[in-house]
ZAVO-154103 format. One record per residue (C-alpha): chain; x, y, z. Coordinates in steps of 0.5 Angstrom, whole numbers. Example, Ala and Ser with C-alpha at 12.3 -4.5 7.8 and 13.67 -1.06 7.14 Angstrom:
<rs>
<r "A", <25, -9, 16>>
<r "A", <27, -2, 14>>
</rs>
This chain:
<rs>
<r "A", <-54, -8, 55>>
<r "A", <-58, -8, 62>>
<r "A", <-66, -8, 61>>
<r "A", <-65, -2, 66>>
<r "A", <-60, 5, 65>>
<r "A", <-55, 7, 69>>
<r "A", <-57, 14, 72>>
<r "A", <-52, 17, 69>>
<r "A", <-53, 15, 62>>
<r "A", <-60, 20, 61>>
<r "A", <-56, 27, 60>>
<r "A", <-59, 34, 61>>
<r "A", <-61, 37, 55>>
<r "A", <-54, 40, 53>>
<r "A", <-55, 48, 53>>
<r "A", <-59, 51, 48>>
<r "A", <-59, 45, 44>>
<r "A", <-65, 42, 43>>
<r "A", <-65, 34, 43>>
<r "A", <-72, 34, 43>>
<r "A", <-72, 37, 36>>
<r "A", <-65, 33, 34>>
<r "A", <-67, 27, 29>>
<r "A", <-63, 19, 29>>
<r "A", <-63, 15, 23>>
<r "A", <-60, 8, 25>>
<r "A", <-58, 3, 21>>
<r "A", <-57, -4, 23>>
<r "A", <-61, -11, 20>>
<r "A", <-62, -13, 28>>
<r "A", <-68, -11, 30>>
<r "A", <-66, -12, 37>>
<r "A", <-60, -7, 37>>
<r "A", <-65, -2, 33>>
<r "A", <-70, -3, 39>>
<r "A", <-64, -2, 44>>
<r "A", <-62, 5, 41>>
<r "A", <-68, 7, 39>>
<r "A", <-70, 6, 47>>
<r "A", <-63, 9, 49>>
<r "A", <-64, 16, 44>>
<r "A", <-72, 17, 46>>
<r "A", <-69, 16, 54>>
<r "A", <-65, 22, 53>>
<r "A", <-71, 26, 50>>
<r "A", <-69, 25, 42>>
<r "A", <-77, 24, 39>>
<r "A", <-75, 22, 32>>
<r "A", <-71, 16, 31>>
<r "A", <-71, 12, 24>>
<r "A", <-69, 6, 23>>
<r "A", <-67, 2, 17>>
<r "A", <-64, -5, 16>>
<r "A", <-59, -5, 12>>
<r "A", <-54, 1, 8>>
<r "A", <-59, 1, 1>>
<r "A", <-65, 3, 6>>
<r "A", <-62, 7, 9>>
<r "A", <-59, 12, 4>>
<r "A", <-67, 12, 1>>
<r "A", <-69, 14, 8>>
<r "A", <-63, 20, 8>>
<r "A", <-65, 22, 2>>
<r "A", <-73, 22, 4>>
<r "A", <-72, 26, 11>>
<r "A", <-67, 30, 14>>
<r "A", <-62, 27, 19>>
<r "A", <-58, 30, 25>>
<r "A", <-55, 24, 26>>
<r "A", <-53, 17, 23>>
<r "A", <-51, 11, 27>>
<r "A", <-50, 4, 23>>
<r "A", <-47, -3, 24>>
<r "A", <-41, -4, 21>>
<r "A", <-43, -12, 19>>
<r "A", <-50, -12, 15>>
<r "A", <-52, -15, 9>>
<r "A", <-54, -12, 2>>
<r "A", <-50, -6, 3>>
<r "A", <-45, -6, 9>>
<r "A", <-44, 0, 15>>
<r "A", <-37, 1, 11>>
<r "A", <-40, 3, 4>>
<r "A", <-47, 6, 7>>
<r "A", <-41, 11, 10>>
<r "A", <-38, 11, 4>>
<r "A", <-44, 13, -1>>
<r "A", <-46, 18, 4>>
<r "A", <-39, 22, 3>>
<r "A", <-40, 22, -3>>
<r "A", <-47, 27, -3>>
<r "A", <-44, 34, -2>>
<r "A", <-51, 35, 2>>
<r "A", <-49, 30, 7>>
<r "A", <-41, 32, 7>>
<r "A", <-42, 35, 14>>
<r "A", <-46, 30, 17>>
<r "A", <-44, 26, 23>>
<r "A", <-43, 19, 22>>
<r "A", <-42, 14, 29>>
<r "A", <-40, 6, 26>>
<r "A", <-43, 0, 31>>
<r "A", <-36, -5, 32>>
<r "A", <-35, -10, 36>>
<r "A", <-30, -9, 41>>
<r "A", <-25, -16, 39>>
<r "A", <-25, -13, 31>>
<r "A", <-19, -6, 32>>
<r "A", <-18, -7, 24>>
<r "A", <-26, -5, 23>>
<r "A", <-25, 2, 27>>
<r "A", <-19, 3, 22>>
<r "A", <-23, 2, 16>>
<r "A", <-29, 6, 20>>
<r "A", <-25, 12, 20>>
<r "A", <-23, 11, 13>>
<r "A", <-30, 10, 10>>
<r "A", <-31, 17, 13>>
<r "A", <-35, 15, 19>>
<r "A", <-34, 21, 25>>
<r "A", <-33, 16, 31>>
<r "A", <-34, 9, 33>>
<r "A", <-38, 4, 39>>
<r "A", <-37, -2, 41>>
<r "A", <-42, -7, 42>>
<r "A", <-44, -10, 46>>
<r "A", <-46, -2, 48>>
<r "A", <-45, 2, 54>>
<r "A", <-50, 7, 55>>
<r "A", <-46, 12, 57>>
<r "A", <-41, 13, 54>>
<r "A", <-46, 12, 47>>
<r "A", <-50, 18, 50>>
<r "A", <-43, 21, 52>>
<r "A", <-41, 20, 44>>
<r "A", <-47, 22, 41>>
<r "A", <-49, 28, 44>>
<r "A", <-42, 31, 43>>
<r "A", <-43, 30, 36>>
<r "A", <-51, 32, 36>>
<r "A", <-48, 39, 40>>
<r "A", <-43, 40, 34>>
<r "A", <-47, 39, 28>>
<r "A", <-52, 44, 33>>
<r "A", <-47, 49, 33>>
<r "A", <-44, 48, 26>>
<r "A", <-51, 49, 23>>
<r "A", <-53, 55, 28>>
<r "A", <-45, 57, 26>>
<r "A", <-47, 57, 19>>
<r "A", <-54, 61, 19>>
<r "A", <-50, 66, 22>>
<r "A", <-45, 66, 16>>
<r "A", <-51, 66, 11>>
<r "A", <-54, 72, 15>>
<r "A", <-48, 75, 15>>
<r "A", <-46, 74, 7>>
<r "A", <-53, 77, 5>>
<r "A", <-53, 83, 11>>
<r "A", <-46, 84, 7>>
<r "A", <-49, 84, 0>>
<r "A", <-55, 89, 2>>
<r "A", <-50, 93, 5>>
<r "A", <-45, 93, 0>>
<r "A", <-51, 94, -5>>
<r "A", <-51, 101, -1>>
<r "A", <-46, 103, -1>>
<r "A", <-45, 103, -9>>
<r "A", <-50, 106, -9>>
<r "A", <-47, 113, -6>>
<r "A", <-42, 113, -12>>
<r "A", <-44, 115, -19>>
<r "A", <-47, 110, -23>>
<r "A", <-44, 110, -31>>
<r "A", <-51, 113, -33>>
<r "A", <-50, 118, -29>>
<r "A", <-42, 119, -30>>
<r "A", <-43, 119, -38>>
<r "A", <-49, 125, -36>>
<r "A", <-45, 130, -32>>
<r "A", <-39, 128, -37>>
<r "A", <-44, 130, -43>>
<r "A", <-47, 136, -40>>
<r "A", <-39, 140, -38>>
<r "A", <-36, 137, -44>>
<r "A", <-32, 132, -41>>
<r "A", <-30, 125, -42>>
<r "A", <-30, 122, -35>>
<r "A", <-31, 114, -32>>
<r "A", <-30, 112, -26>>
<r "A", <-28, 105, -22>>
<r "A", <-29, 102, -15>>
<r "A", <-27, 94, -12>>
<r "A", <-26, 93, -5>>
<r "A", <-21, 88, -2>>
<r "A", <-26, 85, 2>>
<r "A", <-35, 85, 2>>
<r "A", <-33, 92, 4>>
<r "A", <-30, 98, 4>>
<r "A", <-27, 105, 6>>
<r "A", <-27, 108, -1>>
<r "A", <-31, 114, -3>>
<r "A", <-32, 118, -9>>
<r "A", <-37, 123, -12>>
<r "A", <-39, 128, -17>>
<r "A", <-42, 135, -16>>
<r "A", <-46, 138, -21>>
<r "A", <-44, 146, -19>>
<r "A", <-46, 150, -25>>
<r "A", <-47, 149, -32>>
<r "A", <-39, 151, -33>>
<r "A", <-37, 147, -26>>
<r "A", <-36, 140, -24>>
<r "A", <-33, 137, -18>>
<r "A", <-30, 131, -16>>
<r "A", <-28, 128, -10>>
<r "A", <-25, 122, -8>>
<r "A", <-25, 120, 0>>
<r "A", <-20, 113, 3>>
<r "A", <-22, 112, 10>>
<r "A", <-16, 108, 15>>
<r "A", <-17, 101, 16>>
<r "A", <-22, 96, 11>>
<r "A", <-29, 92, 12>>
<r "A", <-34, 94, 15>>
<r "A", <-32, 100, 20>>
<r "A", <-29, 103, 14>>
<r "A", <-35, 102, 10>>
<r "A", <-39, 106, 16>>
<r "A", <-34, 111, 15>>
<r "A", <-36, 112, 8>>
<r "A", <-44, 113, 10>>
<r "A", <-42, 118, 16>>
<r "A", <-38, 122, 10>>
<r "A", <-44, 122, 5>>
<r "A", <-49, 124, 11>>
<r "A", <-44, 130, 12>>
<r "A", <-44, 133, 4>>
<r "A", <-52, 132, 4>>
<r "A", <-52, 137, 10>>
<r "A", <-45, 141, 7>>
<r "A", <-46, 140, 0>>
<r "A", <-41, 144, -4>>
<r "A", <-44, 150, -7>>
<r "A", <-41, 157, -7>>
<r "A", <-35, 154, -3>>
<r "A", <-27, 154, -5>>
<r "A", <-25, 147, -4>>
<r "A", <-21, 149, 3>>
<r "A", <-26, 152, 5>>
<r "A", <-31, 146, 4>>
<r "A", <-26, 141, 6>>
<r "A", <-25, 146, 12>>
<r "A", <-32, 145, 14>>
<r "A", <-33, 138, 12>>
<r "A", <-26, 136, 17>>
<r "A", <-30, 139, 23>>
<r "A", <-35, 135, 24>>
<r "A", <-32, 129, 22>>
<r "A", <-27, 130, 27>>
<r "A", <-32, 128, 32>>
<r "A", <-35, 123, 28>>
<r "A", <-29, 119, 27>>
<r "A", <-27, 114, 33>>
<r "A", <-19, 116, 35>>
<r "A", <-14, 113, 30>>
<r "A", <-18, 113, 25>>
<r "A", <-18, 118, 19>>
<r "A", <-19, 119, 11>>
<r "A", <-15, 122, 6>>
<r "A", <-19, 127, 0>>
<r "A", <-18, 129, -4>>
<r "A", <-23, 135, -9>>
<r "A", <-23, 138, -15>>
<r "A", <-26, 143, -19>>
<r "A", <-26, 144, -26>>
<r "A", <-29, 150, -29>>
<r "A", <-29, 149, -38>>
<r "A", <-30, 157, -38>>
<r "A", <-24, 160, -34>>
<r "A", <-20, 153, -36>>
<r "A", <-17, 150, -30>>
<r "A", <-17, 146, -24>>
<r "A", <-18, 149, -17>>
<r "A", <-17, 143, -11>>
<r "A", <-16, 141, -5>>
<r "A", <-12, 136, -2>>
<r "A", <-12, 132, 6>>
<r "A", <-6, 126, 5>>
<r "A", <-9, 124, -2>>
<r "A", <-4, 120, -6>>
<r "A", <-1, 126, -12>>
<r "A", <-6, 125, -17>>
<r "A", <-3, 126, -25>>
<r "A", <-4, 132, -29>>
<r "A", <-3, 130, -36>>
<r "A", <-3, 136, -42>>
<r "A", <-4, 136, -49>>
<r "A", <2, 134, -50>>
<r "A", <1, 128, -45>>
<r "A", <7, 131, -40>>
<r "A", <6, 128, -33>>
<r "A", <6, 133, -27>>
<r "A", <4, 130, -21>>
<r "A", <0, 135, -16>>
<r "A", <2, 136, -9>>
<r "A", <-4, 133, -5>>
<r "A", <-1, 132, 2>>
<r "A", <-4, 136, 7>>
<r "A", <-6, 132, 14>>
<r "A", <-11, 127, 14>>
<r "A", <-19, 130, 14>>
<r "A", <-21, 127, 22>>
<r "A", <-15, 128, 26>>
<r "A", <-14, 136, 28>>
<r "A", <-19, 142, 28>>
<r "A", <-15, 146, 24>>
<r "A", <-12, 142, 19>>
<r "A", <-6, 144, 14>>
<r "A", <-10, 143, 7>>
<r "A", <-6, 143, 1>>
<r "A", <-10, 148, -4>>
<r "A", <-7, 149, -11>>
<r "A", <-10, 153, -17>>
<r "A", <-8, 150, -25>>
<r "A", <-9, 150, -32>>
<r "A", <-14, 145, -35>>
<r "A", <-16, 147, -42>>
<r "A", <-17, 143, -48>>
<r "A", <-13, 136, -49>>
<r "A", <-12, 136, -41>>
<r "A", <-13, 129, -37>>
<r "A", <-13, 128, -29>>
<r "A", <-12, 121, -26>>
<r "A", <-15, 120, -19>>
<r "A", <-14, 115, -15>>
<r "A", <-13, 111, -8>>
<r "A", <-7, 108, -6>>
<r "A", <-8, 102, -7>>
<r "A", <-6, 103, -15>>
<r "A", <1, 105, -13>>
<r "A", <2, 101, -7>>
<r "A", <0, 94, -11>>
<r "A", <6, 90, -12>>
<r "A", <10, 89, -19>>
<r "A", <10, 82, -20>>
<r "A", <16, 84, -25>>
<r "A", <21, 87, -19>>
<r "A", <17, 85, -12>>
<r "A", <17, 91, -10>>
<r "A", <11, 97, -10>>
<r "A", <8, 100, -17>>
<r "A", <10, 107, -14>>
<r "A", <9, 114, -17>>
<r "A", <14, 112, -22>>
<r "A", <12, 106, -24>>
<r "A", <4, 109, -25>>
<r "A", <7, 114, -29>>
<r "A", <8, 110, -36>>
<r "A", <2, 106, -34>>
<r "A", <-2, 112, -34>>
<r "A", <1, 116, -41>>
<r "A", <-1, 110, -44>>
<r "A", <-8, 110, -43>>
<r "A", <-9, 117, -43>>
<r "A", <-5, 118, -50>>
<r "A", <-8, 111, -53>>
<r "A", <-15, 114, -56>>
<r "A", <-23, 113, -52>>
<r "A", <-24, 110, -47>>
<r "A", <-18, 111, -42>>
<r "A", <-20, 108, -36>>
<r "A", <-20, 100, -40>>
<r "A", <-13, 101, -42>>
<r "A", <-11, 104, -36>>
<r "A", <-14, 97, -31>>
<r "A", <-11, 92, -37>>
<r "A", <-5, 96, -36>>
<r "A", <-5, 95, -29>>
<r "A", <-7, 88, -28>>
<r "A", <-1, 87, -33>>
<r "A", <4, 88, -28>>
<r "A", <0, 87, -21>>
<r "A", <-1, 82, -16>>
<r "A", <-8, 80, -15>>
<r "A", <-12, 80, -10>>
<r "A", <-10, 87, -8>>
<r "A", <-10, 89, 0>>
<r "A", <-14, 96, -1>>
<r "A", <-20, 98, -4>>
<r "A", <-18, 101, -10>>
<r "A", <-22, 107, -14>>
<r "A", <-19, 110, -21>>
<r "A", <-23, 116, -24>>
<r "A", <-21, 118, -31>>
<r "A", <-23, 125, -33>>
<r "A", <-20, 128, -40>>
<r "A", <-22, 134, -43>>
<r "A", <-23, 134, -51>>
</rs>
C-alpha cells in the first residue's frame, strides 16, 4: 500500500449514514497493517477505530464496546481470524454483525474457509484503498440500514401493542361481563383473538333497562390496522348514538348513515344486534350480513336466524333483517364471526360451516356451566390453526 491515497479512495459519506459515528474494530497482530487501516478508516471520517492483536483481544474488546463493524486477518497467533469469526457467531448479539476477513491474494482456499466461519466478505492484501473503502462502506451502509430497519420494527411492534391495548379495551372485559350478566340474570362470556396484531372484530354490551340487555357483534372488511381504525370509528359513532329507546333497525339504520360516510369505498361491517328482555321473554335483533347466529331452546333444538340484510357501509338505505323471537328460560344464543365457520376442518379440508358448528355448539350449550370453554376446546378439536380472520364467540344462556 502507497503512503499516499488515491483521490478516488475517500468516499463521500453515504446519504444519511453517519460514518463519523460508525466504530472499526480491527483484528490483526501486525502493527503496521493495523496503523495502515486505522489511517485508511480515519481518512474517510470513521473517528473510533479499535484495535487488537489477536482473535483472544479482540473478542474482550467486542465485548467491552459496541462495534459496526469487524475487519480481522486471517493468519494471527493465539486465536486465528478464522475461530475469532467462528466465536463471534456464536453470540446471538453479534449475529448480524458484518465481518471482513484480510487474505492473501495467492491463498483462494482462506477465502472459502472465510465464508464458512461466517465472515461477510473478504480483502486481499496487499490492500487496495478503494476497493477496501468500496467494501467496507457498503457493509457499514447495510449494517446502518439493518439497524434503523430495526428500530422501526421495534416502534412498530410497541405502537401496535399500545394500539391493541386500545382496542381491547372497547370490548367488555370479564368483570364487567359477569356484572351485566348477574344484573339481567343471564349467564354470558365473551371472546376476541385477532389474526394478526389487530383486528376488524367488535363487540359490545348495552345496559338498556333493569329487564333489557343488548348486545352487538360488528366484523369490518379486511384485517391489521385498517380494520382495526374501522372498529374506533364505529365505537365513537355508538357514543354519540347510544342505543336507548331505539328498535334494533332503527338504530342500525341511524348508525349505517354516518358510517356510510366514514367508511373508504369497498369497505363495509356485518352486524349484528340484539335485545334481549327477561320480562317480555324474547329476543328483538337486527341483522346487516351477519353470520346466522344459533338459537338454542331448553330442549337444545338448534334454530339458526336469518341475519342477512346488506352490509352497514355500503348504501343509504340498507335492507336490514329484523326478527322478534321467543327467549325464555333454558334459552341460549350463540354469536359469532365468520371466522368460526370459515375455519378449516382438519378432518375433511374443507369449512367447518353452519352444519358443522351446529353440533359443536349443542355440546357446549347442553354440557352444564361455562359453555364458551367447551365450545373453544371443541373448536380447536376439529380446526386448523393459525386462523385467517379474527375471531369473536359470544355465549349467552338464560337459566
Amino acid at each position: 500500500m502507497s503512503a499516499g491515497l488515491p483521490p478516488d479512495a475517500r468516499p463521500e459519506t453515504v446519504e444519511n449514514v453517519p460514518l463519523a459515528d460508525c466504530r472499526v474494530l480491527v483484528v490483526d497482530d501486525s502493527r503496521f497493517s493495523r496503523a495502515m487501516l486505522r489511517r485508511l478508516l480515519e481518512w474517510v471520517g470513521i473517528r473510533t477505530v479499535l484495535e487488537a492483536g489477536d482473535g483472544e483481544q479482540g473478542l474482550a474488546l467486542l465485548g467491552e464496546t459496541n462495534a459496526d463493524l469487524v475487519i480481522a486477518d486471517v493468519d494471527m497467533p493465539r486465536m486465528d481470524g478464522l475461530e475469532f469469526c467462528r466465536r463471534i457467531r456464536e453470540v446471538p448479539a453479534w449475529s448480524g454483525l458484518p465481518v471482513l476477513m484480510q487474505i492473501s491474494a495467492a491463498s483462494d482456499p482462506a477465502g472459502m474457509r472465510s465464508f464458512e466461519a461466517g465472515a461477510n466478505d473478504i480483502i486481499s492484501k496487499p490492500l487496495n484503498a478503494g476497493e477496501c473503502m468500496a467494501r467496507i462502506r457498503l457493509h457499514l451502509e447495510k449494517q446502518f440500514y439493518v439497524r434503523r430497519l430495526s428500530q422501526f420494527h421495534r416502534r412498530l411492534a410497541s405502537d401496535l401493542r399500545l394500539a391493541r391495548g386500545m382496542q381491547m379495551s372497547l370490548i367488555p372485559d370479564a368483570a364487567a361481563q359477569q356484572a351485566l350478566a348477574a344484573r339481567h340474570g343471564l349467564a354470558l362470556s365473551g371472546h376476541f383473538e385477532s389474526s394478526e396484531e389487530l383486528g376488524g372484530d367488535f363487540w359490545t354490551l348495552f345496559d338498556l333497562s333493569p329487564h333489557q340487555l343488548g348486545v352487538l357483534i360488528a366484523d369490518f372488511s379486511g384485517h391489521g390496522v385498517s380494520a382495526a381504525i374501522n372498529t374506533f370509528r364505529f365505537h365513537t359513532l355508538i357514543e354519540r348514538m347510544p342505543p336507548q329507546g331505539h328498535e334494533p333497525g332503527v338504530w342500525l339504520a341511524q348508525l349505517n348513515q354516518p358510517l356510510k360516510d366514514l367508511l373508504p369505498i369497498g369497505q363495509f361491517a356485518t352486524c349484528f344486534y340484539g335485545v334481549i328482555d327477561t320480562a317480555a321473554n324474547t329476543l328483538s335483533y337486527a341483522a346487516a350480513g351477519a353470520p346466522s347466529p344459533l338459537l338454542l331452546d331448553s330442549d337444545g333444538r338448534v334454530t339458526p336466524l336469518d341475519a342477512s340484510g346488506l352490509m352497514l357501509g355500503i348504501s343509504s338505505a340498507p335492507l336490514l333483517t329484523v326478527d322478534q323471537l321467543p327467549f325464555g328460560p333454558g334459552a341460549s344464543l350463540l354469536l359469532y364471526s365468520d371466522a368460526l365457520t370459515e375455519a378449516i376442518d382438519q378432518r375433511s379440508g374443507g369449512m367447518i360451516g353452519e352444519e358443522g358448528l351446529m353440533p359443536l355448539a349443542i355440546h357446549a350449550f347442553t354440557g352444564g356451566a361455562e359453555p364458551l370453554p367447551r365450545l373453544l376446546a371443541a373448536f380447536d378439536g376439529v380446526a386448523r390453526r393459525p386462523l385467517s380472520d379474527d375471531l369473536t364467540i359470544i355465549c349467552i344462556h338464560r337459566p
